[in-house]
Steps between C-alpha positions, in 0.01 A plus 500: 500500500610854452363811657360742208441913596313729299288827541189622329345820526106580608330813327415786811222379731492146407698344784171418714343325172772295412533339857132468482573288133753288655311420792270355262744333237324245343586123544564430165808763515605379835471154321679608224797649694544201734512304166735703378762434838467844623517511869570775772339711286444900670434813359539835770360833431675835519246762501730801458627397161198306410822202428351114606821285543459098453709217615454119378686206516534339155588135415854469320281419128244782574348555128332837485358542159359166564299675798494892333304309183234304743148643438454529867771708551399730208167560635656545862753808366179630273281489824831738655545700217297814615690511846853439385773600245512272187634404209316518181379100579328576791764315734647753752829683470749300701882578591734272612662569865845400619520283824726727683445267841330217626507379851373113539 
C-alpha cells in the first residue's frame, strides 16, 4: 500500500453542503472504492482558503482510469460539479501533495 495526498478546492459557501453529500455517499461509491483497494481514505476542510486536503492509502497496482472511467464515479463527480472546481469532464480538479512526514 502507499499513502496518496491530494487537495481539491470547494466554490465559497459550499463547505456545509459538501459534508452534508458525504455524509450521505451512496453505497454503490463506497462499494466501488473498497473495490477499488482504497482504504484510510479522509478528506479535511480548510475554510479560510476554501482548500479540502485528502489522504488514502492505495494498493501497490492501484489503476485509476480503470476507476475515473466507472459510470458510478462519473455520476458521483457530476452530482459535485456545482460545489467544486472541475475539469471540463466533470471530475474535480485534483493536485498531487508531497508526504513531507508521517508518524506510524
Amino acid at each position: 500500500m502507499k499513502r496518496y495526498y491530494f487537495k481539491m478546492k470547494l466554490k465559497p459557501g459550499c463547505g456545509d453542503e459538501y459534508k452534508k453529500r458525504h455524509a450521505e455517499i451512496w453505497p454503490e461509491l463506497k462499494g466501488l472504492l473498497r473495490i477499488a483497494g482504497i482504504e484510510d481514505y479522509s478528506i479535511s476542510f480548510d475554510k479560510e482558503t476554501n482548500i479540502l486536503y485528502a489522504s488514502q492509502k492505495l494498493p501497490d497496482d492501484f489503476e485509476g482510469e480503470k476507476l475515473s472511467n466507472n459510470p458510478v464515479m462519473r455520476k458521483w463527480w457530476k452530482y459535485m460539479a456545482d460545489i467544486m472546481e472541475t475539469n471540463e469532464d466533470a471530475s474535480p480538479v485534483c493536485v498531487e501533495l508531497e508526504e513531507m512526514f508521517y508518524l506510524e
